[in-house]
C-alpha positions as CSV (number, residue, x, y, z in Angstrom):
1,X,0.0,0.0,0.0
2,X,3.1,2.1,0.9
3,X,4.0,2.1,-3.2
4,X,0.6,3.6,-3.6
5,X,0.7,6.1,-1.6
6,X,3.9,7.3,-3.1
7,X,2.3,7.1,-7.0
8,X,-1.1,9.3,-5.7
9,X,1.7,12.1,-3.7
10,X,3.2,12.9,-7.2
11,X,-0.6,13.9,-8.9
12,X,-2.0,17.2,-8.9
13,X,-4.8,16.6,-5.8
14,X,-7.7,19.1,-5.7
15,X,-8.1,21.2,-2.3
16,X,-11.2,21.9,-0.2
17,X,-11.9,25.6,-1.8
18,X,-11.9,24.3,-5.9
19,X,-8.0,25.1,-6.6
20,X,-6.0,23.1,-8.5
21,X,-2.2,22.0,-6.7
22,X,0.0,21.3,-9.5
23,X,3.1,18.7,-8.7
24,X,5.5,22.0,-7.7
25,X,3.1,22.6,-4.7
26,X,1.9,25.9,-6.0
27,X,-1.7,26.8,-6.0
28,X,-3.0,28.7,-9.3
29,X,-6.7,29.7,-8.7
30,X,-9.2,30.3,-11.5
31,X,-9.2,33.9,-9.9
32,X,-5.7,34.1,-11.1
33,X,-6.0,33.3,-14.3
34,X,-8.7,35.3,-15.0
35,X,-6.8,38.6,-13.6
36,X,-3.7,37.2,-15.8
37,X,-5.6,37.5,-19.2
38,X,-7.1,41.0,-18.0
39,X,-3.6,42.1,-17.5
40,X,-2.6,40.8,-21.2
41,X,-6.1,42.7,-22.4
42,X,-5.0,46.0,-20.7
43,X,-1.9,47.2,-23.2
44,X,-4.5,45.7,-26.1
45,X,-7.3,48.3,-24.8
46,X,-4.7,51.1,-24.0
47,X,-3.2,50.4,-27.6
48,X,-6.7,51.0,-29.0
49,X,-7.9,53.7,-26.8
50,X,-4.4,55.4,-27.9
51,X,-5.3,55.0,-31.8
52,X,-8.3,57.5,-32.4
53,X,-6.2,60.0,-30.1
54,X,-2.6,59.1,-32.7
55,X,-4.6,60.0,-35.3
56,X,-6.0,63.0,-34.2
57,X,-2.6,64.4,-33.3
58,X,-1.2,62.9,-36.8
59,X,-4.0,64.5,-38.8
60,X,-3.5,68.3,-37.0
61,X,-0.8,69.3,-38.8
62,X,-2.3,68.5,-42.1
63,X,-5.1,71.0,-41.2
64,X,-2.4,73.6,-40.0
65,X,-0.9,73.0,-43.1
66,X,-3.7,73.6,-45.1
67,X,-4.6,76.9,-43.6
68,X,-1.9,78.9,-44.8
69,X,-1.9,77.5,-47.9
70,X,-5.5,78.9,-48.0
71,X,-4.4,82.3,-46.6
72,X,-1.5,82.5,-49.0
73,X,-3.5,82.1,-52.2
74,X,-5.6,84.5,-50.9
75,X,-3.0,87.2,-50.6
76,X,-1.7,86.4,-53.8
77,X,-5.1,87.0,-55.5
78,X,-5.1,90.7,-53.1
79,X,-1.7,91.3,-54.8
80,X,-2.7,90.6,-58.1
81,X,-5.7,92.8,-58.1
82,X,-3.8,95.1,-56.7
83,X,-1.3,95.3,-59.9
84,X,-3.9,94.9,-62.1
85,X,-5.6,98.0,-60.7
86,X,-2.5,99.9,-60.2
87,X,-1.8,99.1,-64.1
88,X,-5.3,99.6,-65.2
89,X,-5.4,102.9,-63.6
90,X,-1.8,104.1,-63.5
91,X,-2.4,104.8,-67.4
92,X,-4.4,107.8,-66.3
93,X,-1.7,109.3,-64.3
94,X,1.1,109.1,-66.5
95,X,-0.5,111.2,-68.7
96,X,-1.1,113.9,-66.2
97,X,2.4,113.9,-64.7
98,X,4.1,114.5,-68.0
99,X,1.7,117.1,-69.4
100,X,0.8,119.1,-66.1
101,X,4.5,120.3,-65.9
102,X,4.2,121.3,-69.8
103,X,1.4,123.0,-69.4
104,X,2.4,125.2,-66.6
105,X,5.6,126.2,-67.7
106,X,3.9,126.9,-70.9
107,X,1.4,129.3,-69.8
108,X,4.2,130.9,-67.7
109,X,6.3,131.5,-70.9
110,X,3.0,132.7,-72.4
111,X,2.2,129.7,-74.8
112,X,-1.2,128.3,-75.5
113,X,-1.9,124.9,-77.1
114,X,-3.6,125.1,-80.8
115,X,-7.4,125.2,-80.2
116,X,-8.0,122.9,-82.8
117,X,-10.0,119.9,-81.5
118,X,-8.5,117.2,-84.1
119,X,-5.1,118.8,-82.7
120,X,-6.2,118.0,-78.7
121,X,-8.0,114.9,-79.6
122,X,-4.8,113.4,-81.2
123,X,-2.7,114.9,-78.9
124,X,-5.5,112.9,-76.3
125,X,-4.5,109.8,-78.0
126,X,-0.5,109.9,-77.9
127,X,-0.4,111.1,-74.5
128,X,-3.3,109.0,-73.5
129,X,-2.8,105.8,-75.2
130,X,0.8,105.8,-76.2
131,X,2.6,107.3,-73.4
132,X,0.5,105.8,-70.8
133,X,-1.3,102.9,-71.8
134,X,1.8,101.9,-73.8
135,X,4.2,102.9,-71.4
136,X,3.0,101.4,-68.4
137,X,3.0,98.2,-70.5
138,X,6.5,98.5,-71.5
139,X,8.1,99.3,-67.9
140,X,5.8,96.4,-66.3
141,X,7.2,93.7,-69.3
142,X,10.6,95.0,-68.3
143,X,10.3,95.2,-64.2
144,X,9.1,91.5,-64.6
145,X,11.7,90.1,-67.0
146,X,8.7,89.2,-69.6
147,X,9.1,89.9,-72.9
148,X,6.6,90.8,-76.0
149,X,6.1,87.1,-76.1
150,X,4.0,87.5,-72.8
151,X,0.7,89.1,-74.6
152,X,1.2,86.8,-77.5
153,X,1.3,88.9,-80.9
154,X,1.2,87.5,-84.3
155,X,-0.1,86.8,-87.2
156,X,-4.2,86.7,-87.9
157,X,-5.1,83.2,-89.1
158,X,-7.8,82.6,-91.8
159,X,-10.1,82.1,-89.3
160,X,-9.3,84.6,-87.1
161,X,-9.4,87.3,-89.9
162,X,-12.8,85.8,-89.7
163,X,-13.5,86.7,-86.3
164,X,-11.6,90.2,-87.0
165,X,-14.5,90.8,-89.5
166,X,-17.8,89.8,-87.7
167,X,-17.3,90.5,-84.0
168,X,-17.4,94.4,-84.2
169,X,-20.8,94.3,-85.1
170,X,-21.6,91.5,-82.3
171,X,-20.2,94.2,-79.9
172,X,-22.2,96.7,-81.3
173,X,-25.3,94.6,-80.7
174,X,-24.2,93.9,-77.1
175,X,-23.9,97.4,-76.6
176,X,-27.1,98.2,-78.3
177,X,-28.7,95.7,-76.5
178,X,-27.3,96.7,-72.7
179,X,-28.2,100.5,-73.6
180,X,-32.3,99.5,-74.8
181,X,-32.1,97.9,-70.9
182,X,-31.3,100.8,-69.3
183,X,-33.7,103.2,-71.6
184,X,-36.3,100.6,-70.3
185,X,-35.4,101.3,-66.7
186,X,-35.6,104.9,-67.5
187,X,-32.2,105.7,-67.7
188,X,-30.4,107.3,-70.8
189,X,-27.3,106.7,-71.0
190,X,-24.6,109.5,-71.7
191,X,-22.7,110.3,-74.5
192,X,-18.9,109.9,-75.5
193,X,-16.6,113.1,-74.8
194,X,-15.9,113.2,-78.8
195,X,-20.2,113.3,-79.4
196,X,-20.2,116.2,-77.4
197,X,-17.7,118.4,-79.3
198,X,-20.3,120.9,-80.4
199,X,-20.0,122.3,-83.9
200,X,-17.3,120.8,-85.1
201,X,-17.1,119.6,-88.7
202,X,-18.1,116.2,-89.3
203,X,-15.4,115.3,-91.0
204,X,-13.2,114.8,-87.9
205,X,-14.9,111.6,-86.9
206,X,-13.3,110.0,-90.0
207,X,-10.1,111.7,-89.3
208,X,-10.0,109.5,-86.2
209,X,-10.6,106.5,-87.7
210,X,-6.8,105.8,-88.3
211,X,-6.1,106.8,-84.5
212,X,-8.6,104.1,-83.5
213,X,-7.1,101.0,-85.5
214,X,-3.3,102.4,-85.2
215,X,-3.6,103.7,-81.6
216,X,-6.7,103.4,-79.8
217,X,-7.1,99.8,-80.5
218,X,-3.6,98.4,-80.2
219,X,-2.8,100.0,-76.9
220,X,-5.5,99.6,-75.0
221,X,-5.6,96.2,-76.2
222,X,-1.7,95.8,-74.9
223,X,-3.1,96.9,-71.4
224,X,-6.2,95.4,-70.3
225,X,-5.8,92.6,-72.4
226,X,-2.9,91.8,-73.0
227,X,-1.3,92.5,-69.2
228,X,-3.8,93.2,-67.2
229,X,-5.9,90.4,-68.0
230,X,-2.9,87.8,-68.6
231,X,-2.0,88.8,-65.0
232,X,-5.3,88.3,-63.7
233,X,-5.5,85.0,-65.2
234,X,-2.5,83.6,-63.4
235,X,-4.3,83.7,-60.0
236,X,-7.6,83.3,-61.1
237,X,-7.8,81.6,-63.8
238,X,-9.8,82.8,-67.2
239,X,-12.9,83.6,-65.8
240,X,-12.7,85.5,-63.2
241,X,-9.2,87.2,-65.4
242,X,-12.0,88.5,-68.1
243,X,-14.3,90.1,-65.6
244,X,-12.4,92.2,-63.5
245,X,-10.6,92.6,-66.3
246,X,-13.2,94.6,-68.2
247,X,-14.3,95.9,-64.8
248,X,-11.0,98.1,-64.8
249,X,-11.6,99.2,-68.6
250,X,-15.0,100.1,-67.7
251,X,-14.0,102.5,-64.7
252,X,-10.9,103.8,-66.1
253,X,-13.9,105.6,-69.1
254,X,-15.6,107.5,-66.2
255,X,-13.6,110.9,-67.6
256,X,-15.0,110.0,-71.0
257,X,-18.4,109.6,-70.4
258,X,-19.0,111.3,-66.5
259,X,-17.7,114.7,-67.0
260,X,-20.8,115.6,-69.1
261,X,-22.5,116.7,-65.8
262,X,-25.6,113.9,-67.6
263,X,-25.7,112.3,-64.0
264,X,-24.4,109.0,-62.1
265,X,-27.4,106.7,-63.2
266,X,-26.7,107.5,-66.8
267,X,-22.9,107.5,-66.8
268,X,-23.2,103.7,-65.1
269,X,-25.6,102.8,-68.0
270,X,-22.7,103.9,-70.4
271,X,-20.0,102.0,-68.5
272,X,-22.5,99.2,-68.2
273,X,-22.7,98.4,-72.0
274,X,-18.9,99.3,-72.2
275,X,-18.5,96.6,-69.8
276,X,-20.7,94.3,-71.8
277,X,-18.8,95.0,-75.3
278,X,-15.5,94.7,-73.0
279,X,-16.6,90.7,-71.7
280,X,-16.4,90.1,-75.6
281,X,-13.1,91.8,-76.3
282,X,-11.5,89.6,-73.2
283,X,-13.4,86.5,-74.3
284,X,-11.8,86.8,-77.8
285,X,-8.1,87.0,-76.1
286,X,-9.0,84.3,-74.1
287,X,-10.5,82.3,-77.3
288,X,-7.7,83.2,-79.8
289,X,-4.7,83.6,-77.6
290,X,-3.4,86.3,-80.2
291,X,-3.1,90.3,-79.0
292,X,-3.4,91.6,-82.8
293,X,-7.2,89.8,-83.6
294,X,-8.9,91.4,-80.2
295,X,-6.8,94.8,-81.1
296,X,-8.1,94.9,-84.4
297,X,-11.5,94.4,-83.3
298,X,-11.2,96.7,-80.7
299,X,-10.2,99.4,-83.5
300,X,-12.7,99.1,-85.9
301,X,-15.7,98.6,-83.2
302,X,-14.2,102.4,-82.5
303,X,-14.1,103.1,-86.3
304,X,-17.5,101.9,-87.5
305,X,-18.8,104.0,-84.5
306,X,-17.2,107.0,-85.7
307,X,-18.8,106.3,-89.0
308,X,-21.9,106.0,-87.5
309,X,-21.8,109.3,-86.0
310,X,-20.7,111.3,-89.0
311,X,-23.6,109.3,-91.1
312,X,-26.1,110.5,-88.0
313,X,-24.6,114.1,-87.8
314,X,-24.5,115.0,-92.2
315,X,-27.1,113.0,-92.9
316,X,-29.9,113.2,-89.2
317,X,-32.8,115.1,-91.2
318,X,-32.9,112.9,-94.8
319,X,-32.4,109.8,-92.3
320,X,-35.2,111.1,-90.2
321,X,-37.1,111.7,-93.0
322,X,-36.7,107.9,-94.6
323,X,-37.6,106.7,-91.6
324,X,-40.8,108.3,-91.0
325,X,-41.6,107.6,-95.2
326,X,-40.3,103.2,-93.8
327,X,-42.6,103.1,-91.1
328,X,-46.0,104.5,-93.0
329,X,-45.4,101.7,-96.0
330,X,-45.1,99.3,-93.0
331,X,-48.1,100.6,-91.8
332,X,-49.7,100.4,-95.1
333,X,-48.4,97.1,-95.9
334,X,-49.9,96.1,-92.6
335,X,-47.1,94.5,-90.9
């Protein structure tokens, strides 16, 4: 029985309260093991409760990161508007700074300027157009390393001769169009400086004719269009480049059409078809990519206007007249 005993002494023998006494002696309760796989849980748990706040503190300086990128392209589109405006607008003062000196010292020494008006309209034009608008363009090409290549010149295609051909008169039925809106509303727009020369002779409307596709068209065309609008487009993007574009070619007319005394409502009709004719010369840019097709159009929009208004000034009554006689056949016809 002895040999027994000894056999039953090496086996793991159960104890009054459920434990389990392995052959070593030591007791392992079920308690035990149940706080050991709690304790190999924990560093899961903390690992998990860790990750949403990890990625929290990973994704926070993405969004930093993000916010002055979002600030910075909104100073750069400040800055740009700012040059564009200064450009735009800077044309007028040119102008001014050269000729006020002239003017002064000349009426010191006792000289007076030729009262001719084709003398101070063309005189108008080189100061206004070349010197300034022409200038400005020139010194900003040059400040910025850009050269002529910047505002695209070259060659009319076939089918931009095409364009060069038709789209005056689509302007002039934008402008048409914008000005019947505003006589609708009860506004009249106001007239162009050059309508209001008094009694001049007609004939110096076609005189100008040559300013407006050699000067007029070209230069103005260089600014808005060609830097203005080009600079514009690099911050944001065509669109928006063509609008505020034009805007700045509207306002920088105000001295042509607001110093008539005809009133604000009617000078902002003016500037508000100018605007409308301006959208298609900066949609043509954008379209063609060529300076010399948008110029082009830009000068003979200005020279079939000037026709217009020597046709309306030599020939009002007769016209008058063949309109009254037009619209009693219609009536008789009965259309």
């Amino acid at each position: 029985m002895g040999g027994l005993d000894d056999d039953n002494s090496d086996t793991e023998q159960p104890s009054e309260n459920g434990e389990t006494v392995p052959e070593n002696g030591e007791t392992v309760s079920e308690s035990d093991e149940t706080a050991t796989e709690a304790s190999k849980a924990v560093p899961e748990d903390s690992e998990a409760s860790d990750g949403p706040t990890k990625a929290a503190v990973d994704s926070s300086p993405a969004a930093e990161t993000a916010d002055p990128e979002q600030a910075g392209g909104i100073r750069r589109q400040l800055m740009t508007t700012g040059i564009a405006a200064g450009l735009g607008f800077g044309a007028l003062v040119i102008p001014l700074v050269v000729v006020l000196p002239v003017v002064l010292v000349g009426s010191q020494l006792g000289l007076s300027l030729p009262e001719s008006p084709l003398f101070l309209i063309s005189l108008n034009f080189l100061l206004g157009q070349m010197l300034g608008m022409g200038g400005i363009s020139a010194l900003y090409l040059w400040k910025t390393g850009r050269g002529i290549e910047y505002v695209n010149i070259r060659w009319p295609t076939v089918r931009e001769s095409a364009i060069i051909a038709v789209a005056p008169f689509v302007i002039i039925v934008v402008s048409v169009v914008v000005s019947q809106l505003s006589l609708v509303l009860g506004v009249e727009p106001s007239d162009h400086a050059i309508s209001g020369l008094g009694d001049v002779d007609p004939t110096l409307f076609l005189y100008l004719i040559p300013f407006m596709i050699f000067i007029v068209g070209p230069f103005e065309e260089l600014l808005y269009r060609g830097i203005v609008q080009n600079r514009l487009r690099e911050s944001f993007g065509p669109a928006a480049a063509i609008l505020l574009a034009s805007l700045v070619f509207a306002l920088i007319h105000v001295p042509a059409y607001g110093l008539g005394g005809s009133g604000a409502a009617s000078m902002a009709a003016s500037l508000s078809a100018l605007f409308a004719g301006s959208l298609v010369f900066g949609g043509i840019y954008e379209w063609t990519e060529n300076l010399t097709v948008v110029a082009l159009v830009h000068g003979l929009y200005n020279s079939i206007l000037l026709a217009l208004l020597y046709v309306v000034t030599v020939y009002g009554p007769e016209l008058e007249e063949f309109a009254e006689q037009a619209e009693q056949a219609v009536v008789f016809v009965g259309l």
